[in-house]
C-alpha positions, 0 to 999 in steps of 0.5 A: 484545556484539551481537544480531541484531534484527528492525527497520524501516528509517529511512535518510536515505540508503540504496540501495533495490531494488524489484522491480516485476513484471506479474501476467500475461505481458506486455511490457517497456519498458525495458532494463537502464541505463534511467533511469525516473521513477515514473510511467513505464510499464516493461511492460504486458499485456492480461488476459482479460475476464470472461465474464458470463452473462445468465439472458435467457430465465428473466428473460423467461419464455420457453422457452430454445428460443423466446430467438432469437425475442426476442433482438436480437443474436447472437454477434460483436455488441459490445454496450455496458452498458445495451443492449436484449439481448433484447424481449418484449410480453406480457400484461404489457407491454414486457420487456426485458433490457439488458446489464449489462455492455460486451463482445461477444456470445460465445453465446446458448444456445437449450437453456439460454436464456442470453446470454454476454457476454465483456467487453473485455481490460483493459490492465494498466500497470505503473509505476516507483513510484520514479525510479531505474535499471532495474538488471535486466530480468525478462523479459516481467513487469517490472524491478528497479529502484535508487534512492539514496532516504530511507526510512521503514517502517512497522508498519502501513498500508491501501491501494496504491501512490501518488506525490506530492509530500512535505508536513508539516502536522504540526509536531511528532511528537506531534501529532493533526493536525486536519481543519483542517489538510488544505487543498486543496492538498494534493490528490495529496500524501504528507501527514505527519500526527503522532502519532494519526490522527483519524478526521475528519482522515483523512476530510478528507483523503479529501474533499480527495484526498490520496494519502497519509496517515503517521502515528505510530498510530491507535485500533483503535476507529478502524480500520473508519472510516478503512481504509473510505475507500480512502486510502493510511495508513501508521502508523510505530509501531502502534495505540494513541496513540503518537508518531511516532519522531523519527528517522523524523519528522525524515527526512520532513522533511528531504525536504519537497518531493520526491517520495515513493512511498507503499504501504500495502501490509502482509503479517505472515505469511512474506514480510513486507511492511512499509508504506513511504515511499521518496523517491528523492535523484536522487543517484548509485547508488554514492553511499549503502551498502545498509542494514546487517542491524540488529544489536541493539548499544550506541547502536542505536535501538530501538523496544519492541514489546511490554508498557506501553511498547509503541510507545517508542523509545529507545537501547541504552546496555547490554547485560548479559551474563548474563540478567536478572529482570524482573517477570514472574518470568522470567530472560531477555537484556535490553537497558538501553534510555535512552528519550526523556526520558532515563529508562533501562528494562530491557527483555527483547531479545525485546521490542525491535527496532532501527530 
């Protein structure tokens, strides 16, 4: 007996499609064959200014139509932040407005007394995340891109897209990795951390500008602190004081050295987007097999998502045909799951998903 399951992907060896695309038209730099590395740009495009508007004459307490008497720039002027925009001596000395902000004059208005500054176009560059094959072109926003890759997913996470070489301080997947253990040199790395993330190791690990940071869980208590520092967390299990799962932890370290592409990006309503680590192989695209569906059978991986052993990982040894009691009074589809250390749970199926 199968049953479909949702699940996180842990693959040592899968075939990985990413689509990598511009929030603006843009332009596109490679063509389909074209071998990319992560820090490669494939596109980029030029997104407007903000308009900023400076309340001159109210800040000077002159009439709007007397602003051109004080000001010292007019339209077409670039200007740079901190620049003296308009002066005025008064019974209260030397007023003067600067510019809060780098760009061009676009007006100054001598009926409402306002300065408007149009700031500089920002370049937004597009990068590959991973090393791979531009497999399809996306016209002027970017490419899909395929790589052989390890992969680990996870089930919660902060912060962007990073890339660094893949580094375990943790020895064990339980560990709660102390701040001591984040050296300087792991400036710019994808570090693996253990099980429960300390607040103060994560806090070191920002000092020491660490790319990224995975870990089996986290305290929700910990959750403002560590999500404040701007760094990339990916937490393979959850909240709580859960272990990483073996199996992900032994792929992060089968791959000690490579380099890594790390997002904390985490979206749980439709279109899921789970957190994720993908280290490209460099093999052969016709090498691995995508992923299959994860399909809830006997000798499948699963993870419990729900109840006291939420965050436990253990296997499918059998699945009943005909629903079961559990303790809730309820009759429900169960699975026979043997956890870890070798004790076998009933577990509705609802509350499992493979990994």
């Amino acid at each position: 007996m199968t049953q479909s399951t949702s699940g996180l992907l842990l693959s040592g060896k899968a075939l990985v499609s990413k689509r990598r695309v511009l929030p603006v038209a843009g332009e596109v730099r490679v063509k389909a064959g074209d071998r990319v590395t992560a820090r490669e740009v494939i596109a980029r495009a030029f997104s407007a200014g903000d308009r900023v508007t400076v309340p001159a004459a109210a800040l000077l307490g002159v009439e709007p139509a007397r602003l051109k008497h004080v000001v010292s720039v007019k339209p077409g002027d670039e200007v740079r932040e901190g620049q003296i925009l308009a002066r005025r001596t008064g019974l209260l000395g030397k007023q003067e407005i600067r510019s809060p902000a780098s760009g061009a004059i676009e007006k100054v208005s001598a009926s409402t007394g306002l300065i408007f500054i149009r700031c500089r176009d920002r370049e937004l560059s597009l990068h590959a995340y991973v090393d791979g094959t531009v497999v399809k072109v996306i016209e002027h926003l970017g490419a899909e891109i395929r790589c052989a890759a390890a992969m680990v997913q996870g089930v919660w996470g902060t912060g962007g897209e990073v890339v660094g070489p893949m580094v375990i301080a943790a020895d064990r997947p339980d560990e709660a990795l102390g701040p001591d253990r984040v050296l300087a040199i792991h400036r710019g790395s994808v570090l693996v951390a253990g099980g429960r993330l300390l607040p103060q190791t994560a806090i070191r690990a920002a000092e020491a500008e660490v790319s990224a940071l995975i870990s089996g869980s986290m305290r929700a208590a910990d959750f403002e602190a560590i999500e404040t520092l701007g760094l990339t967390v990916i937490l393979t299990e959850g909240f709580g004081d859960l272990p990483m799962c073996r199996k992900g932890f032994d792929i992060l370290v089968a791959n000690a050295g490579r380099q890594a592409g790390a997002s904390g990006i985490t979206k749980v309503r439709a279109g899921a987007i789970r957190p994720e680590v993908i280290i490209p192989l460099g093999q052969s695209l016709s090498d691995p097999l995508p992923p299959s569906p994860a399909r809830l059978d006997i000798g499948v991986l699963v993870r419990i998502v729900s109840g006291r052993r939420l965050g436990e990982c253990g296997t499918v040894v059998d699945l009943p045909m005909e629903p079961r009691p559990i303790a809730t009074g309820a009759i429900v589809p169960v699975a026979v799951v043997e956890m870890e250390n070798g004790e076998k749970v009933l577990v509705p199926t609802s509350n499992v998903e493979g990994i």
